[in-house]
C-alpha positions in Angstrom: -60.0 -36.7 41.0 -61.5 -33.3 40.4 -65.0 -34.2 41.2 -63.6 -35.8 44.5 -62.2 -32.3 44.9 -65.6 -30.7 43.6 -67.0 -32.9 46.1 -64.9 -31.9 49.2 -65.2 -28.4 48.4 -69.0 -28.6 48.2 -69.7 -30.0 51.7 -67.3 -27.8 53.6 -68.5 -25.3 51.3 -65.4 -24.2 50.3 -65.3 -23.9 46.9 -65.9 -19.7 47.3 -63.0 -19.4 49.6 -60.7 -21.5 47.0 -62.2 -19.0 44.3 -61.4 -16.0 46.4 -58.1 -16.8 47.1 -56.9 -17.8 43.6 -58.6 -14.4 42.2 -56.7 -12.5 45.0 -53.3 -13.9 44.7 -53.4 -14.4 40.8 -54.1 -10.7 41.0 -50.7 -10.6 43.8 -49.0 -12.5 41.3 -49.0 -10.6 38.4 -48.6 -7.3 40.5 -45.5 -8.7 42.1 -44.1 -9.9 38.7 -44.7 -6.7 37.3 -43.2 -4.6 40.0 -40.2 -6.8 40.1 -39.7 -6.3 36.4 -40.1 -2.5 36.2 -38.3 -2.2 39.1 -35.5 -4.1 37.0 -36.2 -2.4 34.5 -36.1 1.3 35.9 -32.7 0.9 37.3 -31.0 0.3 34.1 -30.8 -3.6 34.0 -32.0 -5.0 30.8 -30.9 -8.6 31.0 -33.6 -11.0 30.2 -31.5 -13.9 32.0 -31.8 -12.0 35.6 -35.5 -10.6 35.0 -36.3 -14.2 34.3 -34.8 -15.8 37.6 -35.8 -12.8 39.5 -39.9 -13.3 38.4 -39.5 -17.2 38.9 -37.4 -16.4 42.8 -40.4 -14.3 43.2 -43.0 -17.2 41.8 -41.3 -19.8 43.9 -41.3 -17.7 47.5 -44.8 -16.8 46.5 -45.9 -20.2 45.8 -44.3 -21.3 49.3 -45.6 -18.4 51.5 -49.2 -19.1 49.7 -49.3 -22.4 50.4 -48.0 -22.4 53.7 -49.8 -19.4 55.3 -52.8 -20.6 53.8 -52.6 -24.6 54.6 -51.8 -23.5 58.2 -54.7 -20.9 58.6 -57.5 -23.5 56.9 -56.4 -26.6 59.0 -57.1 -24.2 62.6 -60.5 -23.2 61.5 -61.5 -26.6 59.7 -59.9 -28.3 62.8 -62.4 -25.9 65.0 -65.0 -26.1 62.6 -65.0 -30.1 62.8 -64.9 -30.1 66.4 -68.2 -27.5 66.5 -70.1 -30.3 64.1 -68.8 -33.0 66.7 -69.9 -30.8 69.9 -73.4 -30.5 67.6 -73.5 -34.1 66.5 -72.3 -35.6 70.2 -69.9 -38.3 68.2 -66.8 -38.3 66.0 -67.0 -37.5 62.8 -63.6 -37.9 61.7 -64.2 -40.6 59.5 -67.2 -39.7 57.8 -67.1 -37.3 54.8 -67.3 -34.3 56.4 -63.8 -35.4 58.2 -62.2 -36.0 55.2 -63.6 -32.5 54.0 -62.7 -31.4 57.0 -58.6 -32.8 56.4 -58.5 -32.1 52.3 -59.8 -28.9 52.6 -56.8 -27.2 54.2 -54.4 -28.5 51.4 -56.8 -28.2 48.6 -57.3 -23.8 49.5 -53.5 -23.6 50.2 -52.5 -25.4 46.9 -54.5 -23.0 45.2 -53.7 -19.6 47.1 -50.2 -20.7 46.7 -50.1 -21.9 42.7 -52.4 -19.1 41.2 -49.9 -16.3 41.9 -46.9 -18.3 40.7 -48.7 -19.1 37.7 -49.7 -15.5 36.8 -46.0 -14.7 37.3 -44.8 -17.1 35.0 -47.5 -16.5 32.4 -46.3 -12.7 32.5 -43.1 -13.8 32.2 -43.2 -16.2 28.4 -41.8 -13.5 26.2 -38.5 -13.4 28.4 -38.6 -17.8 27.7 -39.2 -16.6 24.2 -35.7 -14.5 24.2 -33.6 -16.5 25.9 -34.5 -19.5 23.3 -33.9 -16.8 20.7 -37.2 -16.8 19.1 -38.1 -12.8 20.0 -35.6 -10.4 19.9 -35.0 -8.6 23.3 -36.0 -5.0 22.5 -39.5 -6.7 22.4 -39.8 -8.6 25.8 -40.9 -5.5 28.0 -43.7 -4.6 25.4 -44.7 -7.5 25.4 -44.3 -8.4 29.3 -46.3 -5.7 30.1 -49.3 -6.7 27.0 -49.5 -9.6 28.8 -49.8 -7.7 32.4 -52.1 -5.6 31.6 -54.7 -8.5 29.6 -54.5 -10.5 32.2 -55.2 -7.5 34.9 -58.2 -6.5 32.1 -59.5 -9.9 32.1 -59.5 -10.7 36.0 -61.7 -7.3 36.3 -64.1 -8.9 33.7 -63.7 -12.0 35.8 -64.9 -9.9 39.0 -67.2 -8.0 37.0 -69.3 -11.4 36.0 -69.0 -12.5 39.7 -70.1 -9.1 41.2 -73.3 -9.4 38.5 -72.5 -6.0 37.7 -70.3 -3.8 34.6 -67.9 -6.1 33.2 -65.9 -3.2 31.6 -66.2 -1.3 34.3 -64.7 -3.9 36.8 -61.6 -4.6 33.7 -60.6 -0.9 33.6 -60.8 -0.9 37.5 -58.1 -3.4 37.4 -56.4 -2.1 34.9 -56.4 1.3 36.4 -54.9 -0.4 39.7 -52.4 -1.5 37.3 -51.1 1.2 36.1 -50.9 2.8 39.4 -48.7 0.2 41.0 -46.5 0.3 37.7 -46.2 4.0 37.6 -45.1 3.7 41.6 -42.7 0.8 41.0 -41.0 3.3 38.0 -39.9 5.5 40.4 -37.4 2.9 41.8 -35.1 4.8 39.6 -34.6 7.7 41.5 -33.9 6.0 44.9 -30.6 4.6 43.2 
């Protein structure tokens, strides 16, 4: 199955645009998980139960608006890129390979813009599974919720960084700096309530 995919990806040469969009909502996701959470946090509510559903609420719309926005987008220009090969070609090419490309592609890029972000909420979110099963006490889940955070923010800069062919650390403290900006905005939530 995943070479099929590695396949489709190659000949509509989509395999950067699936790459972008995971890297840009994985970075969405564990922004969004983070603000919810401090934002939670910063208004005095300290229940792991309703920071839990509140992250996976968050996961779940994200993974739907993802998917969706994305699967909608890809099949107009895959749709208009198809009929610009057929215009070329002077036939159908629906049912060669570059039709089914041309049809798997859309879901393929949407499935992944819309599950990356969901899954770097949820990762973000294991030491609040961890306390509601009673295996880490709840004075530890923020600490360790925002550990997480910021690793996984460090190591998508390193990511870029490897991409870009250019600092590695450089690129990781970048994101980690962006980081710490949208958490030291979402802390001031407090003092609109």
């Amino acid at each position: 199955m995943f070479r099929k995919i590695a396949e489709i990806l190659r000949l509509s040469e989509a395999g950067e645009i699936a790459r972008r969009y995971f890297i840009i909502n994985f970075f969405d996701g564990i922004l969004t998980a983070l603000g919810v959470i401090i934002g939670i946090y910063a208004v005095g509510i300290h229940d792991i139960q309703i920071i839990t559903a509140a992250v996976i609420g968050a996961a779940i719309a994200m993974f739907v608006s993802g998917f969706s926005g994305a699967y909608i987008s890809e099949r107009a220009e895959k749709a208009e890129d198809l009929k610009r090969i057929e215009r070329a070609m002077l036939r159908k090419m629906g049912k060669t390979k570059i039709g089914e490309a041309a049809r798997k592609v859309p879901f393929i890029v949407a499935f992944v813009n819309g599950l990356s972000p969901a899954i770097s909420s949820i990762v973000i979110i294991i030491p609040c599974f961890f306390a509601l099963a009673g295996l880490l006490q709840e004075a530890y889940v923020f600490p360790f919720v925002l550990t997480i955070s910021f690793s996984l923010l460090f190591i998508l800069g390193i990511f870029l960084g490897r991409i870009a062919k250019e600092n590695t650390l450089f690129f990781g403290l970048k994101t980690l700096i962006i980081g710490a900006v949208a958490a030291g905005l979402c802390m001031l939530v407090k003092f609109l309530f």
